[in-house]
C-alpha positions as a printed NumPy array, in Angstrom:
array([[  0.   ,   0.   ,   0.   ],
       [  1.39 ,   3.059,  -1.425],
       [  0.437,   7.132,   0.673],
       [  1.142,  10.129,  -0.875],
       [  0.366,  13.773,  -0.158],
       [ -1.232,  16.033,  -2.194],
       [ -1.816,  20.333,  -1.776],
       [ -5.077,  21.043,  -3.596],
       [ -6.41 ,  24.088,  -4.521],
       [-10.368,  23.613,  -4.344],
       [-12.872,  26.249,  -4.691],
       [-15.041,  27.211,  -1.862],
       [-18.234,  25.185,  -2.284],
       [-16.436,  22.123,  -3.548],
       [-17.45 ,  18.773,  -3.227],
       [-16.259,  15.015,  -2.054],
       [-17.129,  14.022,  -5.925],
       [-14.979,  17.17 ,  -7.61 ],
       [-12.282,  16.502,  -4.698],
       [-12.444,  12.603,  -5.623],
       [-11.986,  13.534,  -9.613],
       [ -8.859,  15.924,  -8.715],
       [ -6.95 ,  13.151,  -6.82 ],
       [ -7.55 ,  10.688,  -9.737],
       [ -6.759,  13.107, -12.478],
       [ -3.8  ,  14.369, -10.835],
       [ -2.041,  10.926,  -9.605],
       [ -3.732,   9.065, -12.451],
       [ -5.256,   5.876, -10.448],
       [ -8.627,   4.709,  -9.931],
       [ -8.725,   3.028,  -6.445],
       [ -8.072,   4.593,  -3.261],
       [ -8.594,   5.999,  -0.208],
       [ -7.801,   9.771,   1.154],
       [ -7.853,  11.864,   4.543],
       [ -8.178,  15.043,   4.401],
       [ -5.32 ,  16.222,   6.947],
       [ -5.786,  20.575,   6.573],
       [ -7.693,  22.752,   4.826],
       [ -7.334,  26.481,   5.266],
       [ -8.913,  29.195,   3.381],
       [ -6.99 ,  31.337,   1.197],
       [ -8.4  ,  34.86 ,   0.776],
       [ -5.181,  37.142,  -0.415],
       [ -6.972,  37.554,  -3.416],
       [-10.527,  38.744,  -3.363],
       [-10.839,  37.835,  -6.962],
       [ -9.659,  33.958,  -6.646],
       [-10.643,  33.266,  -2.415],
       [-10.052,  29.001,  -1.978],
       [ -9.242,  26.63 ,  -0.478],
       [ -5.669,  25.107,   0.254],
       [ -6.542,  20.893,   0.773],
       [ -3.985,  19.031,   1.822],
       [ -5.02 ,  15.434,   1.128],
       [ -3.305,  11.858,   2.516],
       [ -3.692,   9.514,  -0.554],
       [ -3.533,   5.609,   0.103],
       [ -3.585,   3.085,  -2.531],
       [ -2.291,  -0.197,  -4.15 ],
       [ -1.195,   2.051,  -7.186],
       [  1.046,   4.328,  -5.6  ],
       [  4.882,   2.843,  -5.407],
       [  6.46 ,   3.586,  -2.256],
       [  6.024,   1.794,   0.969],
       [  5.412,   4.806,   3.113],
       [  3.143,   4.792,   6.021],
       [  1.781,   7.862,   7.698],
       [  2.976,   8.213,  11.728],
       [ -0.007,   8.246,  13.919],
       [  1.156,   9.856,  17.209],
       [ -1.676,   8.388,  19.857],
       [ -1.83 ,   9.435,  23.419],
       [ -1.112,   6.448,  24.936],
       [ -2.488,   5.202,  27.812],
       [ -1.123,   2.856,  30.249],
       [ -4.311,   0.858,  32.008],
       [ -3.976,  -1.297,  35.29 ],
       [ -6.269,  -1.535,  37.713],
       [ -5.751,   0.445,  40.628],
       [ -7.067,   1.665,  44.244],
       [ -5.707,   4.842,  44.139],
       [ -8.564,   7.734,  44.008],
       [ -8.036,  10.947,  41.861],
       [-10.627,  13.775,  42.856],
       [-10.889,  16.561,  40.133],
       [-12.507,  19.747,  40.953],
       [-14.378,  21.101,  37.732],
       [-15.78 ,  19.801,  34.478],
       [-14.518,  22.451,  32.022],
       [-12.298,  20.533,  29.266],
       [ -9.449,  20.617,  31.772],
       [-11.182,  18.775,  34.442],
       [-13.164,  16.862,  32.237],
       [ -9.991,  15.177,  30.097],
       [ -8.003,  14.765,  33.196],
       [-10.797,  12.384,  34.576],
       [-11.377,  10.922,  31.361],
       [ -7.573,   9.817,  31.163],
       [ -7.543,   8.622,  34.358],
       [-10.479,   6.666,  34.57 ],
       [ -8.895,   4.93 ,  31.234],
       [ -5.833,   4.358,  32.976],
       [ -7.307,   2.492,  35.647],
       [ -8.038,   4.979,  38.226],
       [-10.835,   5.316,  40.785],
       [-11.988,   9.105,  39.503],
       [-14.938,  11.388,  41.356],
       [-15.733,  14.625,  39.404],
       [-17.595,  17.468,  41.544],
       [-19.145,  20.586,  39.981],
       [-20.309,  23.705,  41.851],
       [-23.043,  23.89 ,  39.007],
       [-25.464,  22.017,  37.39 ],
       [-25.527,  19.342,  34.116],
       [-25.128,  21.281,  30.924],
       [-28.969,  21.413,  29.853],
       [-29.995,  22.602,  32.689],
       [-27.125,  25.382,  33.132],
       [-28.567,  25.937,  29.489],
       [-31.982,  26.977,  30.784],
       [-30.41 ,  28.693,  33.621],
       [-29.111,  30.682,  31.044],
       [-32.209,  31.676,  29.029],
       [-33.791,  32.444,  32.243],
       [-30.79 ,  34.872,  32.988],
       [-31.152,  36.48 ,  29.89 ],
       [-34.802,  36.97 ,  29.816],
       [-35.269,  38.068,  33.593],
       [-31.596,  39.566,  34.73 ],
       [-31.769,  37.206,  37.343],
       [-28.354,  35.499,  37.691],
       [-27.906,  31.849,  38.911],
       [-24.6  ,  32.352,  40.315],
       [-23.698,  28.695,  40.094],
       [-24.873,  28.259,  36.682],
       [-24.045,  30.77 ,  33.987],
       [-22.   ,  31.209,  31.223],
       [-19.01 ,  30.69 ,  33.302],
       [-20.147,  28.2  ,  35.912],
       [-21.519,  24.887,  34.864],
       [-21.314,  21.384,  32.917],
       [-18.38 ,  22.459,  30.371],
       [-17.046,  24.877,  31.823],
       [-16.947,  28.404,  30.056],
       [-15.841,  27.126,  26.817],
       [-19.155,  25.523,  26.392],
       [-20.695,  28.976,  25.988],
       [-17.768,  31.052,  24.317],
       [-17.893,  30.069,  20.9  ],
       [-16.064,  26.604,  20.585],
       [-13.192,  27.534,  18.875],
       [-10.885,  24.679,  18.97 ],
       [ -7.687,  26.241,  17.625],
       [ -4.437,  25.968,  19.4  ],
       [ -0.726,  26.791,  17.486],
       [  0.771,  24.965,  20.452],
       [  3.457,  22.412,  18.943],
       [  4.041,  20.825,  22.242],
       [  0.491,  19.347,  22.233],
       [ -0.447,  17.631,  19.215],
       [ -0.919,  13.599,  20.742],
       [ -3.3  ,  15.527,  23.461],
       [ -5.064,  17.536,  20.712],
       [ -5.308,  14.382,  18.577],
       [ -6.838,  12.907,  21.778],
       [ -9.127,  15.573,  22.638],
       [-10.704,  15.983,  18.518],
       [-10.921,  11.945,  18.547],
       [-13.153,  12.218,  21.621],
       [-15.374,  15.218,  20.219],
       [-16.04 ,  13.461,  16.87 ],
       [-16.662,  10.007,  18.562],
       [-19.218,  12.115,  20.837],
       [-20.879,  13.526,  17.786],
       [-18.556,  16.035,  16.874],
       [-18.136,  17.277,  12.59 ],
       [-15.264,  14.818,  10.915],
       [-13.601,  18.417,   9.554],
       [-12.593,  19.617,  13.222],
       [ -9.639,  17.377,  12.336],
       [ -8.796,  19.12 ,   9.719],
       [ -9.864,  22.929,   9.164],
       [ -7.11 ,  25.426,  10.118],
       [ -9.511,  27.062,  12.159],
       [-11.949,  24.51 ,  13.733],
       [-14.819,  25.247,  15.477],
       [-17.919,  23.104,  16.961],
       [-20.183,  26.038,  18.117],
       [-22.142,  26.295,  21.288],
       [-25.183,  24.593,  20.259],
       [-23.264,  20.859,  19.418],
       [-20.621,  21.719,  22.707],
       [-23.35 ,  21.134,  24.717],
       [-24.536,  18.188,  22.99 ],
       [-21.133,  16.961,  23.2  ],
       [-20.258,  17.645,  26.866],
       [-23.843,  15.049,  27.938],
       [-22.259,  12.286,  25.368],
       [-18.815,  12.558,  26.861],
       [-19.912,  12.521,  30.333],
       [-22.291,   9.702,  29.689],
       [-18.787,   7.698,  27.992],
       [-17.072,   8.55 ,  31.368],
       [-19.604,   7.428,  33.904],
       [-19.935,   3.861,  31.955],
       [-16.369,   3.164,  32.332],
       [-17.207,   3.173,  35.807],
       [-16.328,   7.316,  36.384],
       [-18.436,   9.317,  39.42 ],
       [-19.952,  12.952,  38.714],
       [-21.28 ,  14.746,  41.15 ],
       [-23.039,  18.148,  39.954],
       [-24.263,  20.61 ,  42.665],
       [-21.29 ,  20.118,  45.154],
       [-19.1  ,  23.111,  45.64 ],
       [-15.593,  22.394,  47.208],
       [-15.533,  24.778,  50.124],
       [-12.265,  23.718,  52.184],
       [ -9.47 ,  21.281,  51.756],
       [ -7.092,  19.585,  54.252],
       [ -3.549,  19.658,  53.867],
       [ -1.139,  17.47 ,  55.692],
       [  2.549,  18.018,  55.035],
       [  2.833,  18.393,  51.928],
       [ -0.037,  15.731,  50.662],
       [ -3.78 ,  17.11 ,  50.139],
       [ -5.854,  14.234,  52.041],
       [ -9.11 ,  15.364,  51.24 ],
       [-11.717,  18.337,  50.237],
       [-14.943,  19.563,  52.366],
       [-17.373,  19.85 ,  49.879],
       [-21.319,  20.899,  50.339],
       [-22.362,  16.961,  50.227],
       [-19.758,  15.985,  52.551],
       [-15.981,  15.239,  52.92 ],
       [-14.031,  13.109,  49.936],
       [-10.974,  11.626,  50.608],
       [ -8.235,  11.012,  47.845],
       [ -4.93 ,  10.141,  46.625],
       [ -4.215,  12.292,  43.941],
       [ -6.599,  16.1  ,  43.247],
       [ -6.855,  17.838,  40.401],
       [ -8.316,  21.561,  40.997],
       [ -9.576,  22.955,  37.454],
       [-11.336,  25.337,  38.426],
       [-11.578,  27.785,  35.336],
       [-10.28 ,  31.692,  35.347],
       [-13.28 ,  32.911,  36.762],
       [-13.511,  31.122,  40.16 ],
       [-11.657,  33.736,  42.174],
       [-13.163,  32.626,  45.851],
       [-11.621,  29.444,  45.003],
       [ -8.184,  31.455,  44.314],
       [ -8.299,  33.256,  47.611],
       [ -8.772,  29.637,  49.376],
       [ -5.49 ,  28.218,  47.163],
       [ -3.695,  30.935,  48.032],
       [ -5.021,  31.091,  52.154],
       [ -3.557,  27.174,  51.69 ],
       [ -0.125,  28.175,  50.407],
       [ -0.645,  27.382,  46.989],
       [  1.704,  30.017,  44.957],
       [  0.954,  32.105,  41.992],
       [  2.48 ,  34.95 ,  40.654],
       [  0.964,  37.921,  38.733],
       [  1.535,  37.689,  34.89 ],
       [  0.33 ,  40.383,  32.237],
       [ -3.127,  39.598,  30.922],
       [ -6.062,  41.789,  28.749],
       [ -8.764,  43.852,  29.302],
       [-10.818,  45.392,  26.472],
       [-14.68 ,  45.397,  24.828],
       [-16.321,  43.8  ,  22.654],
       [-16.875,  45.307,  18.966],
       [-19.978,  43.708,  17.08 ],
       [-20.806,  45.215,  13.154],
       [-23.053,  43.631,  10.809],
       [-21.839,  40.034,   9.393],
       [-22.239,  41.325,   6.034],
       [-19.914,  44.223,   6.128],
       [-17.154,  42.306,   7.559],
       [-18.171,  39.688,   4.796],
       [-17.65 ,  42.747,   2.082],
       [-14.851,  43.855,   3.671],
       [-13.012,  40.842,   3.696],
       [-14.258,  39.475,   0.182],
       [-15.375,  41.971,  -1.171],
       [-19.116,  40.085,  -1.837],
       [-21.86 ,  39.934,   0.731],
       [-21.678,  35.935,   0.983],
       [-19.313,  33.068,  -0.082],
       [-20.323,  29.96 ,  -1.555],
       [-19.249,  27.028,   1.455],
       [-18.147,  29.464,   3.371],
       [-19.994,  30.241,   6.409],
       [-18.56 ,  33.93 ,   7.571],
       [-15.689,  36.301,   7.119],
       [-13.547,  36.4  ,  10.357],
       [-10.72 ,  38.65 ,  10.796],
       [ -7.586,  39.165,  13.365],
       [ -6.179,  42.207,  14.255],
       [ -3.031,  43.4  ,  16.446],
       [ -1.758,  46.858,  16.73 ],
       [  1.574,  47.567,  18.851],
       [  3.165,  50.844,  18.245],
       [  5.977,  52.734,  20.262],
       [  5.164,  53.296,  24.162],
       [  1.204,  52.052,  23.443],
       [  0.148,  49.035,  25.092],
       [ -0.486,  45.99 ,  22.344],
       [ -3.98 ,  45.87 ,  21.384],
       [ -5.34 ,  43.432,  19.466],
       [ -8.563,  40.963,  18.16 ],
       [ -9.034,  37.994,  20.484],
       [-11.835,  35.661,  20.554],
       [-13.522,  36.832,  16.947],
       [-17.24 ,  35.242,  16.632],
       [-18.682,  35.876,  13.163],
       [-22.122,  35.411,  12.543],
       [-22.152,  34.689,  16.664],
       [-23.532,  37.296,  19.656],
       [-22.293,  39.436,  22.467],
       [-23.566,  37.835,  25.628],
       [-23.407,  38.969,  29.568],
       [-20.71 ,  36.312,  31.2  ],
       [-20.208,  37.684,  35.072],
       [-20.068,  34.555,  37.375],
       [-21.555,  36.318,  40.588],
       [-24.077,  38.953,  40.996],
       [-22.818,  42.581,  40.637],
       [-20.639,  42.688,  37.98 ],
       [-20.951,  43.12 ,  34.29 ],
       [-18.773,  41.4  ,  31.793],
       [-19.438,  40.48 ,  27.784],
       [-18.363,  37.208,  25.572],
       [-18.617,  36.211,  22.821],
       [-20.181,  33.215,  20.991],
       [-21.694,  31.497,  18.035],
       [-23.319,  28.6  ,  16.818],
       [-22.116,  25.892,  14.572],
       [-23.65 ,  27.197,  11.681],
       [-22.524,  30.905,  12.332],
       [-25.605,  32.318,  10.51 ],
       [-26.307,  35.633,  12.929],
       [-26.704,  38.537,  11.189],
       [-23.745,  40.372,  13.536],
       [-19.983,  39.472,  13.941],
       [-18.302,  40.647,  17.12 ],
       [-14.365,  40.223,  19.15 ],
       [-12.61 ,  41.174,  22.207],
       [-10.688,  44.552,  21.044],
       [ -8.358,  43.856,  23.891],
       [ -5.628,  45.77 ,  25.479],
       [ -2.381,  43.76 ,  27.436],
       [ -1.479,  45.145,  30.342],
       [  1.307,  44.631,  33.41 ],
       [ -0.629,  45.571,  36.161],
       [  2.668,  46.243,  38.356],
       [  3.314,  49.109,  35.231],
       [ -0.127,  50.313,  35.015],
       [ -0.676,  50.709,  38.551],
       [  3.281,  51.917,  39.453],
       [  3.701,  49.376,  42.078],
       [  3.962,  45.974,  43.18 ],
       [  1.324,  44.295,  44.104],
       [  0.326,  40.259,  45.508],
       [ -1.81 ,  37.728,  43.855],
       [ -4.784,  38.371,  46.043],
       [ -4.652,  42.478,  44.834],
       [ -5.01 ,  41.308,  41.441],
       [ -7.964,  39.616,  41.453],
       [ -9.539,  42.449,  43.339],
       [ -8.77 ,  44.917,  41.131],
       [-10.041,  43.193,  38.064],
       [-13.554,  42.81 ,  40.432],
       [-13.453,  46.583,  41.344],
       [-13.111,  47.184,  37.646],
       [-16.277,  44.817,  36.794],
       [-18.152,  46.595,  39.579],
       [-17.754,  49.439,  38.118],
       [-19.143,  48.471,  34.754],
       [-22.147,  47.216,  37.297],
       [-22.625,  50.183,  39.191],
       [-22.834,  52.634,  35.945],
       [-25.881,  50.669,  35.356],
       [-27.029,  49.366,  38.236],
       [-27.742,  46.028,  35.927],
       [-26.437,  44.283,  32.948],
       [-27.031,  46.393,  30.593],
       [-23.701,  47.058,  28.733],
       [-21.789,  50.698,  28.628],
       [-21.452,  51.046,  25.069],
       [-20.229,  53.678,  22.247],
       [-19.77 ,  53.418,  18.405],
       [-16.128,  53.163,  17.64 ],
       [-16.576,  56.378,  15.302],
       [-17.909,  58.105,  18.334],
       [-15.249,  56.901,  20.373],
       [-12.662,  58.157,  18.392],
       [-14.268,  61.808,  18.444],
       [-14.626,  62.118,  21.82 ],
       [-18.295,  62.021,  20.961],
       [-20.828,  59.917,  23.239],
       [-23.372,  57.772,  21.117],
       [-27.481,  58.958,  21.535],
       [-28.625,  55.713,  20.027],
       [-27.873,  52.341,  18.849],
       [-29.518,  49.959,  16.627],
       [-30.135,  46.28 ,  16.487],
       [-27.394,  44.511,  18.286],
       [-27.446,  40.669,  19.299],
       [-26.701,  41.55 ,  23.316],
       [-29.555,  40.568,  25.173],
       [-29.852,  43.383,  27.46 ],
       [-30.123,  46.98 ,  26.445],
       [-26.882,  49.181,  25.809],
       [-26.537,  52.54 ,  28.012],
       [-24.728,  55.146,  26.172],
       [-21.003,  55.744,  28.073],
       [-18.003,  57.749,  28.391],
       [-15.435,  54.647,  28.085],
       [-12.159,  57.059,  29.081],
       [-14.612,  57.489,  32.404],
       [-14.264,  54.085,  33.112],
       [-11.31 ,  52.278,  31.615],
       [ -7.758,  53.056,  32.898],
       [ -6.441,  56.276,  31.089],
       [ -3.345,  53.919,  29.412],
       [ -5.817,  51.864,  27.811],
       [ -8.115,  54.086,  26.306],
       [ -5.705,  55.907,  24.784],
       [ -3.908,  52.432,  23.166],
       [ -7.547,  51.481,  21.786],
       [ -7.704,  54.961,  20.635],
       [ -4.333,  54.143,  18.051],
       [ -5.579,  50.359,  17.529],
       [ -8.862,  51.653,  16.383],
       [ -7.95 ,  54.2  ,  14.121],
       [ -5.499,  51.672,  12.567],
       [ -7.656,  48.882,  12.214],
       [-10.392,  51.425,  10.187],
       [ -7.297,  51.733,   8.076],
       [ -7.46 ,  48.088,   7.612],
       [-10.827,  46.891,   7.387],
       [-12.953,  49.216,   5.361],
       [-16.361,  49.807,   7.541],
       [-14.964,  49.318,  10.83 ],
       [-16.025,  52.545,  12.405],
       [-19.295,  51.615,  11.89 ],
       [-19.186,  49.105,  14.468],
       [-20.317,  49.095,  18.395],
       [-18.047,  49.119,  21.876],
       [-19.661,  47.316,  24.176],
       [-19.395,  46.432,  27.763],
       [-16.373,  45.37 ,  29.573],
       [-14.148,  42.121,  28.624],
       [-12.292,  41.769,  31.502],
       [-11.449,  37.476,  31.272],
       [ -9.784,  36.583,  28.689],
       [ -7.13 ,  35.348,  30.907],
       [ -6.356,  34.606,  34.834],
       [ -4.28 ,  37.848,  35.963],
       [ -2.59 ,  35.231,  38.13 ],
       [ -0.383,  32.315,  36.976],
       [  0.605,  28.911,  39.067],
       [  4.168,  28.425,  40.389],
       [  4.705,  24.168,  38.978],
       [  7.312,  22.256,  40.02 ],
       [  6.725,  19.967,  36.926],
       [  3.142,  19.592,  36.595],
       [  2.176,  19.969,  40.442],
       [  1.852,  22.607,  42.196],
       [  4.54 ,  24.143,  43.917],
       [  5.644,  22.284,  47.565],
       [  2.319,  19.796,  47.125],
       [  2.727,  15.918,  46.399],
       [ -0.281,  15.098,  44.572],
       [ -2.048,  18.524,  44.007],
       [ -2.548,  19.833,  40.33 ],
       [ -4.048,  23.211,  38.892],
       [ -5.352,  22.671,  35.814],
       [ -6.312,  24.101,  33.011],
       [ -7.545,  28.169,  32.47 ],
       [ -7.242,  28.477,  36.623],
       [ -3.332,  27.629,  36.297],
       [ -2.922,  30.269,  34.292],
       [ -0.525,  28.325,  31.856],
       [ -3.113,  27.611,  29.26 ],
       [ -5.995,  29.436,  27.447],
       [ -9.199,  28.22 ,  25.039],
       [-11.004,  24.567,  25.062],
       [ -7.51 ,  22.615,  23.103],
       [ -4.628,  23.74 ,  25.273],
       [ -6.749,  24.018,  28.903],
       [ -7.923,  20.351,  27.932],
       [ -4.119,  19.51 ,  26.756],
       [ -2.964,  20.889,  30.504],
       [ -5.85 ,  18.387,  31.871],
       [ -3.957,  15.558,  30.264],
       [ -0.56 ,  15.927,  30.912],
       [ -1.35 ,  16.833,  34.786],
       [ -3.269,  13.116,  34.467],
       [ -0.285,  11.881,  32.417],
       [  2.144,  13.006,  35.339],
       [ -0.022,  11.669,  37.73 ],
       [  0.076,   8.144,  35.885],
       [  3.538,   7.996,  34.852],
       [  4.416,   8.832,  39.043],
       [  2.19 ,   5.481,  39.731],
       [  4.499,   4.203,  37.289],
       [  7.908,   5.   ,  39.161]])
C-alpha cells in the first residue's frame, strides 16, 4: 500500500465528488482511499478566495512503501485503588478524569453547578429576567466556560499535538463534525458543545467514572505536603491524587489556594470590549461580496503595537455569533462572545483587547490576592454605571471623536446598551492604546467605524499564573491546577491539553 500527499487548490463550495476527480486526475489511479489532513482558506486575493486541501492519498497504485505516523496518546491501564478527585468539568477537568479513569483509576468529578442542559436553561432564564444563577451561567456549569464562548478549537501549540489528537478523537466520537480534524480554524459552536459535553460525560460514567453536579468544594485539608481530602457541600471526599480545574473565573476558590499556600504569581493579561458590526460588512470587507459559496462567515484578526502604546489586538472573533453577559456572581458586568455551529447571525463581534502589566499600570507591586480584586473593582464598576447588565457602550466612530453615542440599533446583546463615556471608566493607558488600535484597524478593514463598543471584557485570561514544580503545584505531592485556573493555558484545546498531561504526570508517578 502506497500514501502520498497532495496540496489542492479547491474552490469554496467544492465537493467530495470534484475533490475525488482531482486526486484521480492528478495521480492518475482509480482506487483509493484519502484523509483530508488541513484545509485552510486562502483569501489574499478577493478575486480567486479558496481553499488550500492538503489530502493523505492511500492506494495499491502508488509505489512507495510509506506509512503515515499516527502519534496516539497512549495510555497505560492497570487496575488500581488509588482515588483521583478533580474539581471542575470544564475541558481541563473533564480530560483529566477521562484519562484517568482509562488508565485504571478510581476518579470522582464534583461541579459547583449544574448538568449542561440545565445550566442551558439557567441561562435563558438569565437572559430573559436579569436574574443570575450564580452557580450556573456562562461561566459556571457542565463544560465549563468554553461551552458557551464560541467553541473555537484552535491551538498553534506544537508541544500538544498527541493531546489535541486525543481531545478531537473524543469530540467526533461524541458527535462532533469529521472536519474539526482538519480545518485550520476549527470550530464546533455552542449549540453541538453542549450536545457533546452530555455524550462525553455519559462515555465517562460507563467506564465506571463518578460525577457529582451541585457540590461546591468549600475547604481542603492539607497534611505536610499531601492534600488528604476536600470539604465539599455533600460531605468530605478523601483522595490520593486532586486535580483543581477550576476555570479563570472562580476567584473565591483562588483566595482559598492561596489562604492554603498554593503560589501564583501575577503575569500580564487583557482587558478590552467587545466590537460587534453587521456580518455582512465584515463579509464585504473581507471578500469583497456579501456571501461566499461554502463558506460560512468572514472572520478577521487584528493586532496593533506601536511605540510606548500598550499591544492591542482581536481575540476571541465570533462571526455570525452574539455578544452575551458572562459575570459569574451577581454585581458585575462582563461580555463574551459566541456562536453557533452554523454561524448564521446577522452580527460578527471580538474582544478589542488591550495587554497590560498591572505592576506598570498601577506603578507598584502588588500580591496575587490584589489582582484579582482589582479586576472585580473594575467589573463593579461596569455594574454600578448601570445598576444592571445592561452594557456601557459607544460606536467606535464616536469613540474616536470624543463624541458619546445617543442611540444604537439592532445589536445581538440581550440586554439593552446605556450610552457611556469609556475614558470614564477604563484606565487612562488603555483608552488611549484602543484609541491608536482603532484608528489603525479602520485603516485596515474598510467599515470598521461603523461598528459598536460594548461592555467590559475583563477574562480573557487569569491575571494570576501557578508556580509548577513539573506539573504539580509548587511544595504539594499530589495537588494539580489545571487548566484556564493555572494560568498556563488558554481556550477549550490547550486548557484540555494541561488536563492531560497533569493526568499523564499523575500516571507515569504510579508508574515509578
Amino acid at each position: 500500500m502506497g500514501y502520498k500527499v497532495l496540496e489542492l487548490k479547491m474552490k469554496t463550495d467544492y465537493t467530495a465528488e470534484e475533490l475525488d476527480d482531482v486526486i484521480r486526475k492528478i495521480l492518475r489511479i482509480s482506487d483509493f482511499t484519502y484523509s483530508i489532513e488541513k484545509q485552510s482558506l486562502d483569501g489574499r486575493n478577493v478575486k480567486d478566495i479558496h481553499w488550500v486541501v492538503r489530502v493523505g492519498v492511500q492506494s495499491i497504485e502508488i509505489q512507495n512503501d510509506f506509512e503515515p505516523e499516527i502519534d496516539n496518546l497512549l495510555i497505560p491501564f492497570r487496575k488500581r485503588n488509588e482515588h483521583v478527585v478533580v474539581v471542575g468539568n470544564g475541558p481541563a477537568g473533564f480530560f483529566a478524569a477521562f484519562v484517568l479513569i482509562q488508565a485504571g483509576y478510581m476518579v470522582t468529578m464534583i461541579e459547583q453547578g449544574p448538568e449542561v442542559y440545565t445550566r442551558t436553561k439557567d441561562v435563558k432564564y438569565f437572559e430573559k429576567t436579569g436574574e443570575l444563577n450564580e452557580r450556573s451561567n456562562y461561566a459556571f456549569g457542565e463544560g465549563g466556560a468554553g461551552t458557551f464562548s464560541d467553541g473555537k478549537l484552535t491551538s498553534r501549540t506544537k508541544s500538544i499535538l498527541r493531546e489535541k489528537k486525543f481531545i478531537f478523537d473524543s469530540y467526533v466520537n461524541a458527535g462532533a463534525p469529521e472536519e474539526i480534524k482538519y480545518l485550520a480554524k476549527p470550530h464546533v459552536g455552542s449549540n453541538l458543545l453542549t450536545k457533546i459535553v452530555r455524550t462525553l460525560r455519559e462515555d465517562f460514567i460507563s467506564r465506571g467514572g463518578t460525577v457529582i453536579f451541585m457540590n461546591k468544594m468549600t475547604d481542603f485539608t492539607v497534611k505536610g505536603t499531601k492534600v488528604k481530602s476536600i470539604e465539599t457541600e455533600k460531605g468530605k471526599i478523601k483522595g490520593d491524587h486532586f486535580v483543581f480545574a477550576i476555570g479563570h473565573s472562580s476567584y473565591e476558590t483562588y483566595r482559598l489556594l492561596l489562604s492554603k499556600g498554593v503560589k501564583f504569581n501575577l503575569k500580564n493579561f487583557a482587558i478590552g470590549t467587545r466590537v460587534e458590526h453587521p456580518q455582512e460588512l465584515i463579509n464585504q470587507a473581507k471578500w469583497k461580496v456579501p456571501e461566499l459559496p461554502g463558506v460560512k462567515a468572514a472572520d478577521y484578526a487584528l493586532t496593533y503595537n506601536f511605540n510606548d502604546a500598550m499591544t492591542v489586538y482581536s481575540f476571541c472573533m465570533c462571526p455570525g455569533g452574539m455578544v452575551v453577559p458572562a459575570p459569574p456572581e451577581r454585581g458585575l458586568n462582563i461580555v463574551n462572545g459566541m456562536s453557533n455551529y452554523k454561524r448564521n447571525y446577522p452580527f460578527a463581534n471580538s474582544a478589542i483587547v488591550a495587554g497590560i502589566d498591572l505592576q506598570t499600570l498601577l506603578g507598584r507591586e502588588m500580591e496575587p490576592i490584589e489582582a484579582l480584586e482589582w479586576v472585580l473593582n473594575l467589573e463593579r464598576k461596569f455594574y454600578d454605571f448601570s445598576n444592571s447588565y445592561n452594557a456601557p457602550a459607544v460606536k467606535v466612530q464616536d469613540f474616536l471623536r470624543f463624541n458619546t453615542t445617543t442611540s444604537f440599533g439592532p445589536t445581538s446583546y440581550p440586554f439593552p446598551l446605556v450610552t457611556a463615556e469609556f475614558r470614564d471608566l477604563f484606565p487612562k493607558d488603555v483608552t488611549t492604546s484602543m484609541m491608536y488600535a482603532l484608528k489603525d484597524f479602520t485603516r485596515k478593514i474598510y467599515g470598521f467605524e461603523e461598528g459598536v463598543m460594548m461592555g467590559l471584557e475583563s477574562r480573557t485570561s487569569s491575571p494570576i499564573q501557578l508556580v509548577r514544580d513539573e506539573m504539580r503545584c509548587a511544595g504539594f505531592e499530589n495537588l494539580y491546577v489545571a487548566g484556564e485556573g493555572s494560568g498556563l493555558s488558554g481556550g477549550i484545546v490547550s486548557s484540555g491539553a494541561d488536563g492531560i498531561k497533569c493526568a499523564m504526570d499523575i500516571i507515569h508517578n504510579s508508574l515509578l
